[in-house]
BARODO-656543 format. One record per residue (C-alpha): residue number from 1; residue in three letters; x, y, z. Coordinates in pm, 1 decimal. Each point is the difference from the previous one (the first is absolute). Layout:
N
<atom><pos>NUM</pos><code>ALA</code><xx>X</xx><yy>Y</yy><zz>Z</zz></atom>
...
***
This chain:
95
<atom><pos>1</pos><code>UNK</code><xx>2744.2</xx><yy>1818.6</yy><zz>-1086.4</zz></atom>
<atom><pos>2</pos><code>UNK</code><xx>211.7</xx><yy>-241.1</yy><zz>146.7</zz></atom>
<atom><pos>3</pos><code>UNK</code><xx>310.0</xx><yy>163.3</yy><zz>-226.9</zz></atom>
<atom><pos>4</pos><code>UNK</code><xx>-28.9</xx><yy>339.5</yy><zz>140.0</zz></atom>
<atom><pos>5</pos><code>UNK</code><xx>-19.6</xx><yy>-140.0</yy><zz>402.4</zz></atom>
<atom><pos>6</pos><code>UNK</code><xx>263.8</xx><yy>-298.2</yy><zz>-39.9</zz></atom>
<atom><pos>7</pos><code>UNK</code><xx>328.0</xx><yy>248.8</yy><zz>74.4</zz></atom>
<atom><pos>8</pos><code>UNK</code><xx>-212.5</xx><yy>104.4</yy><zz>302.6</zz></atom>
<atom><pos>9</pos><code>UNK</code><xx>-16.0</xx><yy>-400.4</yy><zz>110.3</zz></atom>
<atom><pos>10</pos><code>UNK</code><xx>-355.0</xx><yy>-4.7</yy><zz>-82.0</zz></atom>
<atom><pos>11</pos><code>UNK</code><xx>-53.3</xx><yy>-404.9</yy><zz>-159.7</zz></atom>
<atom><pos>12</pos><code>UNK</code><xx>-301.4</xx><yy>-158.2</yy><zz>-186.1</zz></atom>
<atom><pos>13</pos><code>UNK</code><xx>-124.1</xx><yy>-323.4</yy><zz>-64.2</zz></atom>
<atom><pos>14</pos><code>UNK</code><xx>-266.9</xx><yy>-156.8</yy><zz>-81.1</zz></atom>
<atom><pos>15</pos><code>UNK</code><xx>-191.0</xx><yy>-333.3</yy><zz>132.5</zz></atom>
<atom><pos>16</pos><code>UNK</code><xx>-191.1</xx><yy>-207.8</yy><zz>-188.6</zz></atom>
<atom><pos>17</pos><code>UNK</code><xx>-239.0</xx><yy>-197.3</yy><zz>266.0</zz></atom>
<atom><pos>18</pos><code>UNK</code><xx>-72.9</xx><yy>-390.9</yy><zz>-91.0</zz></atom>
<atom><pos>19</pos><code>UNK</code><xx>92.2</xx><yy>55.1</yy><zz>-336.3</zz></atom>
<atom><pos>20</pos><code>UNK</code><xx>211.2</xx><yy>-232.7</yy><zz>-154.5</zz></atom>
<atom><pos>21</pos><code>UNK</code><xx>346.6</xx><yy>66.3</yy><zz>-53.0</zz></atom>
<atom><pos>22</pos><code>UNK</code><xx>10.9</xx><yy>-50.9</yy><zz>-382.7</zz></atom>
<atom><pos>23</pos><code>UNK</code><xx>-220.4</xx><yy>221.6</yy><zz>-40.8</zz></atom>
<atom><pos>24</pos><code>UNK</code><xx>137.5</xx><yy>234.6</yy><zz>181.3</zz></atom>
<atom><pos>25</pos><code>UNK</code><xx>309.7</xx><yy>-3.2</yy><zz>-169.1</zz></atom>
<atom><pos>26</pos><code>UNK</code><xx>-129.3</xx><yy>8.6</yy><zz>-354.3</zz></atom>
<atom><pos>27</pos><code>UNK</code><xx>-184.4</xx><yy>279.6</yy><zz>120.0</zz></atom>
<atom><pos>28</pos><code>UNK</code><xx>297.4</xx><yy>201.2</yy><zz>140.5</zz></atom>
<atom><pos>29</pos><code>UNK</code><xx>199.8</xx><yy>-80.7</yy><zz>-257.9</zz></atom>
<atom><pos>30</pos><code>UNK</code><xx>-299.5</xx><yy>143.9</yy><zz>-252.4</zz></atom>
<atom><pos>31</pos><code>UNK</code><xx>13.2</xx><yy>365.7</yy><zz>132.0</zz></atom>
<atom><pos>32</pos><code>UNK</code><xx>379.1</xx><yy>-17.5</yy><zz>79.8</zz></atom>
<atom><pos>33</pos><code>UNK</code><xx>-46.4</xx><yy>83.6</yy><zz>373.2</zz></atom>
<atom><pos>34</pos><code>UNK</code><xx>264.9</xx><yy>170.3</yy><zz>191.0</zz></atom>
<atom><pos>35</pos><code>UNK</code><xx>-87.1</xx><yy>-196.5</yy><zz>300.8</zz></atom>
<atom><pos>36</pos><code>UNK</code><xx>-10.5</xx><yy>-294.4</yy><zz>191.7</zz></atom>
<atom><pos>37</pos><code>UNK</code><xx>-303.6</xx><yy>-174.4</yy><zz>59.5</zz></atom>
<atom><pos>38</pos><code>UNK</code><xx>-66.9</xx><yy>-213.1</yy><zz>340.9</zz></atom>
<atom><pos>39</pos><code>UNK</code><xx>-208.5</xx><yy>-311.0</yy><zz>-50.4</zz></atom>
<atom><pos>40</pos><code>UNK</code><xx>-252.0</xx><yy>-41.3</yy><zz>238.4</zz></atom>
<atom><pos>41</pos><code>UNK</code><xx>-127.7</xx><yy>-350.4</yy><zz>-53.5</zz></atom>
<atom><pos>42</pos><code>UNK</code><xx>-191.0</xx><yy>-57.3</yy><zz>294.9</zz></atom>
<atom><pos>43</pos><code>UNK</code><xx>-110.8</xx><yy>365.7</yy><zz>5.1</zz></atom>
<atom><pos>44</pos><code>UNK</code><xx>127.0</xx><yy>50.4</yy><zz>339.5</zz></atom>
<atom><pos>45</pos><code>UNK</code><xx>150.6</xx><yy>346.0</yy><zz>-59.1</zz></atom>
<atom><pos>46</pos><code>UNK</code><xx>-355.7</xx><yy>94.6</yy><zz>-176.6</zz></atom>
<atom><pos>47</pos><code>UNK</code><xx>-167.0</xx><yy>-103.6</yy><zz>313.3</zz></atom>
<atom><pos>48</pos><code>UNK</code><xx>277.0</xx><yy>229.6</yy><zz>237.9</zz></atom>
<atom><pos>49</pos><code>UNK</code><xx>-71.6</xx><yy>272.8</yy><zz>-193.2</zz></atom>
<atom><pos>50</pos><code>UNK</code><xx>-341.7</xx><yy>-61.0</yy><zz>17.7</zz></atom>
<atom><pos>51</pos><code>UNK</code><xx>-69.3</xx><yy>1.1</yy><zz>-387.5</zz></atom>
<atom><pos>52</pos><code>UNK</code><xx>-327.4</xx><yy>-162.6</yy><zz>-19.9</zz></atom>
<atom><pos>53</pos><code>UNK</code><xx>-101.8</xx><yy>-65.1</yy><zz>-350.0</zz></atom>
<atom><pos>54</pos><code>UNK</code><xx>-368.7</xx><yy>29.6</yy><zz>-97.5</zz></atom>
<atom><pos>55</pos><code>UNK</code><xx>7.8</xx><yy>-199.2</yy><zz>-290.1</zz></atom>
<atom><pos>56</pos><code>UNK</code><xx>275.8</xx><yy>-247.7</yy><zz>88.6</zz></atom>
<atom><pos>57</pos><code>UNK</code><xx>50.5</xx><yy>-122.1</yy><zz>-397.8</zz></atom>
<atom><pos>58</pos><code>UNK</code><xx>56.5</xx><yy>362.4</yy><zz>-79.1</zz></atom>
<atom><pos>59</pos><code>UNK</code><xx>335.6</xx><yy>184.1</yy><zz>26.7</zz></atom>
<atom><pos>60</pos><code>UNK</code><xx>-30.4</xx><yy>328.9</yy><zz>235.7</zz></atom>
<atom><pos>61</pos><code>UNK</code><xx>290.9</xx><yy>182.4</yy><zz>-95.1</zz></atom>
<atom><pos>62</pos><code>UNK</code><xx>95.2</xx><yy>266.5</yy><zz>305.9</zz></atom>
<atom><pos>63</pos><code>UNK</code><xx>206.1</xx><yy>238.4</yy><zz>80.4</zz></atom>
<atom><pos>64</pos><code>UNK</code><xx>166.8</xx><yy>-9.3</yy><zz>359.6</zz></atom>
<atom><pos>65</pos><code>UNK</code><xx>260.7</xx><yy>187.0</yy><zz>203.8</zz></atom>
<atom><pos>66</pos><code>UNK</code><xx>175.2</xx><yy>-167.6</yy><zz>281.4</zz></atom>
<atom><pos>67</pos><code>UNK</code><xx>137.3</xx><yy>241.0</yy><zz>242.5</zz></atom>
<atom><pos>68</pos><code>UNK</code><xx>317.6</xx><yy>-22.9</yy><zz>163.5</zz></atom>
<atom><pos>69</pos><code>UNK</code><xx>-157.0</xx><yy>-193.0</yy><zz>312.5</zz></atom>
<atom><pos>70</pos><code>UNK</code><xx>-122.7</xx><yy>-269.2</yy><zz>-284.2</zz></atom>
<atom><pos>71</pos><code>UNK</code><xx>-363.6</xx><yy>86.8</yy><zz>97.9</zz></atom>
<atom><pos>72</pos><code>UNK</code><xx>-209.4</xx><yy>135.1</yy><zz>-382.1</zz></atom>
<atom><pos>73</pos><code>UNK</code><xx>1.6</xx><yy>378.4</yy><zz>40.3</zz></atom>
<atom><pos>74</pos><code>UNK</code><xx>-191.9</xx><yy>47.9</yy><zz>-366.8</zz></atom>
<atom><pos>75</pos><code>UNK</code><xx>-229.2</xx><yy>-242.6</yy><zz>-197.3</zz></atom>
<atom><pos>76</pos><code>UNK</code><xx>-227.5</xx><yy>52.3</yy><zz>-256.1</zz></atom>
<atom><pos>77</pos><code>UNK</code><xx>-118.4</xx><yy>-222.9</yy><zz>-307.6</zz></atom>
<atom><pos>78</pos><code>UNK</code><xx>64.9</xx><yy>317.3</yy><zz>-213.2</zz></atom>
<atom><pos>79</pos><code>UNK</code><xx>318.0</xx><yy>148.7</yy><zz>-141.6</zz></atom>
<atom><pos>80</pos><code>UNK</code><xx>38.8</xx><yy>324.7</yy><zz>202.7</zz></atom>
<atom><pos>81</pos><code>UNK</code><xx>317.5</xx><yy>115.2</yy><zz>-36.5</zz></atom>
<atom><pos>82</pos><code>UNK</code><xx>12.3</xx><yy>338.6</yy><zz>171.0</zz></atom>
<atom><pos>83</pos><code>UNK</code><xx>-177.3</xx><yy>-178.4</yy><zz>318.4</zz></atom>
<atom><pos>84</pos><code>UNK</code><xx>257.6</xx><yy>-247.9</yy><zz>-12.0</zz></atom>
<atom><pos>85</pos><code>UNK</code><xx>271.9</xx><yy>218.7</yy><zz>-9.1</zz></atom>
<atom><pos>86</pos><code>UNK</code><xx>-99.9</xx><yy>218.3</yy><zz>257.5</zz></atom>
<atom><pos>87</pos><code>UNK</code><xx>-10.3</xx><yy>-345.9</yy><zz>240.6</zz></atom>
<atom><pos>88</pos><code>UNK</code><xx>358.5</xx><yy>-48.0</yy><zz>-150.2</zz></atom>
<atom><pos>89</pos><code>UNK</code><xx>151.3</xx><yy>328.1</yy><zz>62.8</zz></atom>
<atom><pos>90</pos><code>UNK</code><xx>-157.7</xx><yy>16.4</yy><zz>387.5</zz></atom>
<atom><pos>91</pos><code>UNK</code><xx>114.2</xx><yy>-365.5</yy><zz>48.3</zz></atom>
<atom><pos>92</pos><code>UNK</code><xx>337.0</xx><yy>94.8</yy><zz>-113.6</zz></atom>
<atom><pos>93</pos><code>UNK</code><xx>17.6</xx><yy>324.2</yy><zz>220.0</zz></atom>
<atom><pos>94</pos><code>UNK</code><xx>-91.9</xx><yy>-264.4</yy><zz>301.8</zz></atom>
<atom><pos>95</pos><code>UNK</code><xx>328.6</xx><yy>-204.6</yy><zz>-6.7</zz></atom>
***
């Protein structure tokens, strides 16, 4: 997704919330991801965003759009790419 939005100055990243950091990195470097990913150690950005985690041993991978005004305009814990884009293309028209 990211590939198709990046020439449009759409970015992605990823954060990985009190995970630890060599993990992280073995896991990035595992998929080859085209991204960078923020460590949250103290889970502080989790807790802005207000990610609660129901089971907090388990990863809760999620899908988010921040909008131009940094406040999440699209979340979902499901892969929705047409919903996502559509968030995209009326952020985009918004700047």
């Amino acid at each position: 997704m990211w590939r198709a939005w990046r020439d449009q100055g759409v970015q992605v990243g990823g954060i990985a919330s009190q995970e630890d950091r060599s993990i992280v990195e073995r896991f990035a470097e595992h998929y080859g991801l085209p991204y960078s990913i923020l460590l949250d150690e103290s889970g502080e950005v989790n807790r802005a965003y207000h990610q609660d985690v129901a089971i907090p041993s388990a990863a809760a991978p999620r899908d988010c759009v921040i909008g131009t005004n940094g406040r999440i305009a699209f979340v979902n814990n499901g892969f929705e790419l047409d919903a996502m884009e559509t968030v995209l293309e009326k952020e985009l028209s918004t700047e």
